[in-house]
N, C-alpha and C positions, 0 to 999 in steps of 0.2 A: 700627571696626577691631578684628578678636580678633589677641591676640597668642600667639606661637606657645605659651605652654603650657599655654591656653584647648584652643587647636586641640589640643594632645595630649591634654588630659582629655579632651575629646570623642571622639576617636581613640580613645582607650582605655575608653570608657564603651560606644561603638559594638561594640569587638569583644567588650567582653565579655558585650552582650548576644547577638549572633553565637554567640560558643562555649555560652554556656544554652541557646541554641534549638536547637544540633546537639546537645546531652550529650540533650536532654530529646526529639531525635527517635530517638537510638540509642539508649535506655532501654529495652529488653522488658519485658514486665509481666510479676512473679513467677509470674502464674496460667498461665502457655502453658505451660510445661514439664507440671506436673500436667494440665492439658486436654487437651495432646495425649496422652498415654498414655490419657485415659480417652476420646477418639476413636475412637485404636486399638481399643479394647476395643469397642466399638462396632462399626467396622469389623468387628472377628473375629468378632461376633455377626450379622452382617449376612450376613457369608459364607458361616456356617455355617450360616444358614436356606436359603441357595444353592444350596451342597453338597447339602441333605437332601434338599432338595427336587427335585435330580437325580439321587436316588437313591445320592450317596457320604455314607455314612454315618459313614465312619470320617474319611474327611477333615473333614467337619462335625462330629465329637464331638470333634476334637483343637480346631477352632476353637474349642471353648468354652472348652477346657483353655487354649489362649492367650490368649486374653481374660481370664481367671483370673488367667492371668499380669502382663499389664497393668492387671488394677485393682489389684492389689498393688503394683507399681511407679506406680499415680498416686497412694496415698496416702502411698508412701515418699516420693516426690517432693515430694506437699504439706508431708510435714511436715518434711522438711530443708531444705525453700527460705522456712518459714515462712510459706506460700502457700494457706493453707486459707482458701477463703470461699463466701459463700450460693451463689452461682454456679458452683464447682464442685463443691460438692455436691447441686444440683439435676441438672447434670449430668452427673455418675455415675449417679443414680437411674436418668435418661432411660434412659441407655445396660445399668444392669444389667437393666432390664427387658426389654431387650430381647436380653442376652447370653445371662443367667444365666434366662431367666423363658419368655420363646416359644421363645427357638432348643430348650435340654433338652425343653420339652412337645413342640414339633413332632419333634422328633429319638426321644421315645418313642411318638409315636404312628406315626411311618415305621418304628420297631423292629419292635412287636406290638401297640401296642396299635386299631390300624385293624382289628384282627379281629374287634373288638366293638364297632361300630358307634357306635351312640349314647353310650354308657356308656364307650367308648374315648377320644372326643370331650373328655368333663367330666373324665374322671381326667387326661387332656394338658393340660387348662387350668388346673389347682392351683399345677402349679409360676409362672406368669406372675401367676395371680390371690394366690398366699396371697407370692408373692414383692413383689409391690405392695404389698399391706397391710403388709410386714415393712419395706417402705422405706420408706414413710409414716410410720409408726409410729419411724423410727429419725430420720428427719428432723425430727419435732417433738419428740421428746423429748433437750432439750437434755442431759438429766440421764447418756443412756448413752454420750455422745461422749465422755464424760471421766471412766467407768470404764473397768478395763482386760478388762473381758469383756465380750462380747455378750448381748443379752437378747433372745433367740431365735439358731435357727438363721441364718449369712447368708446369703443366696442364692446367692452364687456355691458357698458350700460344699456346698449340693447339687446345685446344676447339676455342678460338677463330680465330684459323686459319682455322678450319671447320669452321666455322660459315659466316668468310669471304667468303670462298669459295664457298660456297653455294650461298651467297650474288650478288658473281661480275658475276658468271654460271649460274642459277638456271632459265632463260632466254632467252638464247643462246644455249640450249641445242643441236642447230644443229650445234653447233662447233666442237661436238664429235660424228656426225651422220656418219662419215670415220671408225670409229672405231668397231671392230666387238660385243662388248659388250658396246658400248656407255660409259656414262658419268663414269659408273663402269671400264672403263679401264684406267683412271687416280684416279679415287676415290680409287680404290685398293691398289695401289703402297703409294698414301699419309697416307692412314689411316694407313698401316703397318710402314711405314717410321718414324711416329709423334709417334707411342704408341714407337717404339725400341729407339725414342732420349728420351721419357720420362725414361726409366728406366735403361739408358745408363748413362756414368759418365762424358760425353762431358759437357764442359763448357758453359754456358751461362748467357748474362750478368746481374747484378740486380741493381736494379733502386738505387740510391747513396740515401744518405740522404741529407735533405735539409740545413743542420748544415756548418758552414762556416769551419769547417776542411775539410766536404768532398768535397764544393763546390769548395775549393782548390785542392784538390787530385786530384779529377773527373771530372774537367772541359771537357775535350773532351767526355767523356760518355754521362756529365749532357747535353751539348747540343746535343748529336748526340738521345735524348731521345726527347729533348724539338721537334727537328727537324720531329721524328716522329710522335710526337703529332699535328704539321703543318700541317703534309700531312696528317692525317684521319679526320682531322677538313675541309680542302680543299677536298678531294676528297671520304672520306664516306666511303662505302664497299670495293669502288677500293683500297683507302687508307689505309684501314687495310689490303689487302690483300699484297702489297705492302712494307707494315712494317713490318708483321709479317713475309713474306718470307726472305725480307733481315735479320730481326733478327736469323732466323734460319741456313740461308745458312751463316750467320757470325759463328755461334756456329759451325756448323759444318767446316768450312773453318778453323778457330781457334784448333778445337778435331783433325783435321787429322794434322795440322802443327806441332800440341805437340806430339801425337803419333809419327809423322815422327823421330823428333828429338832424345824421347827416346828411339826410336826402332834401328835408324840407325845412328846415332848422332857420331861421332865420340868421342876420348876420348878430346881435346880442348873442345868443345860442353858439357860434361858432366862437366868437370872442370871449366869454364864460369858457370854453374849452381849450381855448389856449393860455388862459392864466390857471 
């Protein structure tokens, strides 16, 4: 015979495995939030190969621009929700290769570059091919997740610097009607330019955290970022075109001043660098 406050412990030993097993079915896992953004981003590269391929081009270079959009917001999200792991950053990879990597090359070769056949073909495939090796490359190197600058170009940053381009040109094409191959005799030199900064080791800068150690550290970056979030808010296509050139020709302005140094740096110059 139990007496009743046998039966109550039990009673209350009962519910409260009860309310565990409902806290721990209504638990979401940290990682959804950052996943689905970088879906989306996915999605936006999917569609944008859609688009191209039915001939809206402009509808399809903004998709990239949105997808842009949303890998920025799945890393913000990772790293406010404390939700960074191997699994979402395999799947980012998946997903930029295929936003930032084939949608930009198919989207240049529906531009101009199908007008040259074979050689049109291999320059379209740089951004997807040298965009891989730059993800590759960033996924095993534990050492640059936890500097605050990128070591190369990153791929979305030239997808969306095609995508501008296409945006602020794609119009104007008698701008380039002097030229004996047309809008392909600047398309050329960029597409080669962005795939060699992608898999290069030049510097470029990455967006701070929003955490008040780094909003301390990073003051002139955080706003020189906010700044060009101004300018594509005000000026659109023009404006990413605008922001993404100077981010670039910064990175590279910055890769040739360190090269300089260490190449030809004297020996004060190298000693200054070791204290």
């Amino acid at each position: 015979m139990k007496y009743p406050i046998q039966k109550w412990k039990k009673f209350r030993r009962r519910r409260k495995r009860k309310k565990k097993n409902r806290d721990n079915r209504r638990q979401i896992p940290r990682t959804v939030i950052p996943s689905f953004f970088t879906l989306m981003n996915l999605f936006c590269g999917f569609l944008a190969i859609i688009s191209i391929a039915e001939g809206r081009l402009f509808f399809g270079a903004w998709l990239i621009v949105f997808a842009g959009l949303f890998d920025a917001l799945d890393g913000f999200m990772a790293r406010l929700s404390n939700a960074t792991s191997q699994f979402g950053i395999e799947l980012d990879s998946i997903s930029d290769v295929v936003s930032f990597g084939v949608a930009p090359g198919f989207l240049l070769y529906s531009f101009g570059l199908e007008e040259l056949p074979f050689v049109g073909i291999i320059l379209s495939a740089l951004p997807p091919l040298c965009g891989a090796v730059r993800l590759a490359r960033y996924n095993v190197d534990v050492q640059e997740s936890r500097e605050d600058f990128f070591k190369g170009l990153p791929i979305p940053g030239q997808a969306i610097m095609i995508a501008a381009f296409y945006l602020t040109f794609y119009n104007q094409l008698e701008l380039f009607g002097g030229f004996e191959y047309g809008i392909n005799t600047i398309l050329i030199p960029l597409i080669v330019l962005l795939s060699f900064l992608m898999v290069s080791t030049i510097p470029f800068d990455k967006m701070p955290s929003f955490d008040k150690q780094s909003i301390r550290r990073y003051k002139g970056k955080l706003s020189l970022f906010i700044v060009y979030g101004i300018l594509i808010l005000l000026f659109q296509e023009v404006g990413l075109m605008i922001v993404f050139s100077v981010f670039i020709l910064k990175g590279i302005f910055f890769g040739a001043y360190f090269f300089w140094k260490e190449a030809f740096g004297d020996d004060s110059y190298l000693e200054e660098g070791a204290n």
